[in-house]
N, C-alpha and C positions, 0 to 999 in steps of 0.2 A: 466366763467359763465355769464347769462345773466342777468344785471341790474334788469331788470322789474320782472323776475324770481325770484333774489334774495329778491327784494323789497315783493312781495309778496308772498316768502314763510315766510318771516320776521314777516309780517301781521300777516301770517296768526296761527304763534306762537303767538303774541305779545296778539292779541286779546282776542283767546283760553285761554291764562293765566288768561289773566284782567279779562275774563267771570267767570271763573272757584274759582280764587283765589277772585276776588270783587263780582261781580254781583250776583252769586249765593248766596251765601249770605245776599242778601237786600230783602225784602218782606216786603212792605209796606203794610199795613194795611189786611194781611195774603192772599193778590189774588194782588199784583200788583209785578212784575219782570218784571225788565228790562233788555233787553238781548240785547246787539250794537255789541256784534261779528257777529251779520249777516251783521255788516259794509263789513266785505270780501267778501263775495257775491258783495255788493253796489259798494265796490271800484275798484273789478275786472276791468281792462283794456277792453274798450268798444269794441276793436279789439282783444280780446286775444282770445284765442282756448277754444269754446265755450265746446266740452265735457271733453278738462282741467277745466273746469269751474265747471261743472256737481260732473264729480272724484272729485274734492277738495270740495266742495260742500258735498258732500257724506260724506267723511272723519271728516269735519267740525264737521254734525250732528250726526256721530259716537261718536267722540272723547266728544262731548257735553253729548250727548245718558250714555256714559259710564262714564263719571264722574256726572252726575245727578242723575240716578240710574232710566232713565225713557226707557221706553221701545222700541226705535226708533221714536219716535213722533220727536224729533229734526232733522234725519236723513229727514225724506221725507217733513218735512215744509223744510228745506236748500235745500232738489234737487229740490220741487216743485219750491220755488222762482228764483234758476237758471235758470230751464227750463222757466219761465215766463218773467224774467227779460229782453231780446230784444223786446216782447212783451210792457212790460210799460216804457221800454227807449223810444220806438218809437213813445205810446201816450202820454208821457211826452215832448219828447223834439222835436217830429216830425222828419222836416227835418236837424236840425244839427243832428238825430241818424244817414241819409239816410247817410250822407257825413261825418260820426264819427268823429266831431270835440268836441265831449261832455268834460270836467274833472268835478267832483263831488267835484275835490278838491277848487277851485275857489269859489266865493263867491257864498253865496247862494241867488237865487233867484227863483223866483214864479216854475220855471220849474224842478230846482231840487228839491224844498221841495217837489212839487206832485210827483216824481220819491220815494224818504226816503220815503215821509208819504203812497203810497200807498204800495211799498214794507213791509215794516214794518206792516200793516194792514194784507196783506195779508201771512205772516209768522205768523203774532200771531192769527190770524183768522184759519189756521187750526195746529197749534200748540194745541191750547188750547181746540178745536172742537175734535181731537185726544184723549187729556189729558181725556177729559171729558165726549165721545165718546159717550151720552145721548142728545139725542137732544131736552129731556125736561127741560135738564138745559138753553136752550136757552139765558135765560134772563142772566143769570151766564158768560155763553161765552161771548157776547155782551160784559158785562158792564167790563167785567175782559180784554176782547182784547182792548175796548177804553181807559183804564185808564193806563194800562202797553205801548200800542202804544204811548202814549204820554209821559209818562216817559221814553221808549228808545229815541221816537225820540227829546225829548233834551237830553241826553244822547249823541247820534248819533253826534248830531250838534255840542256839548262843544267837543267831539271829535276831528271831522273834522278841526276844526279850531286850538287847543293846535296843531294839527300833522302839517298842514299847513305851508309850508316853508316862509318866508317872503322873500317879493322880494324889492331887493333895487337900 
């Protein structure tokens, strides 16, 4: 079996749980959740097989969909950011997307935080626009996407860094 395979079908258990079993459960001030299993979408392999990407993407916001009790709103913000995601690798990091030298795992700097913080924006953006599906809540969506976007994305980051192999 293939390493990178394994690795992230590992993920992509690993996260689902922690979402499921931790995160669901935090609701901060009754409208903030943080969601970082959209980390698997983020960490996907910047060469892997883009509608493997999609499918597991899918699956993702299924398996999310059906343990939240919410009605596919998880399912198409996850395929939506897959399908987007080459799109903000490439205004994010330019030309190391042209020549795929990208890792998300390595330290963070100015190129991958706008890569997290706008993926992240734009999952909870129509997440919650879905959720809410009034677009006279406007002001609701807004202030509910900016305060949960910032609590995943440190969330995201204390992540990426505990997973982080040290190199010596």
């Amino acid at each position: 079996m293939n390493s990178v395979l394994f690795v992230n079908i590992f993920r992509f258990i690993l996260l689902l749980a922690v979402q499921i079993i931790v995160f669901n459960n935090m609701n901060f001030f009754g409208f903030v959740s943080p969601y970082p299993y959209i980390l698997f979408i983020l960490l996907f392999p910047v060469n892997g097989n883009k509608s493997g990407l999609l499918l597991a993407s899918f699956f993702l916001g299924l398996c999310m969909d059906l343990f939240s009790n919410s009605a596919g709103f998880h399912t198409a913000a996850c395929v939506i950011l897959a399908y987007y995601r080459p799109y903000l690798f490439k205004f994010a990091f330019g030309l190391s997307y042209e020549y795929q030298t990208i890792k998300l795992n390595d330290v963070l700097t100015p190129e991958r935080f706008t890569f997290i913080l706008l993926s992240v924006l734009i999952h909870h953006l129509i997440l919650f626009t879905l959720e809410a599906f009034k677009l006279t809540l406007i002001i609701d969506i807004l202030f509910r996407t900016l305060l949960s976007t910032i609590f995943t994305i440190i969330i995201c980051i204390i992540i990426i860094y505990l997973a982080k192999p040290n190199r010596r």
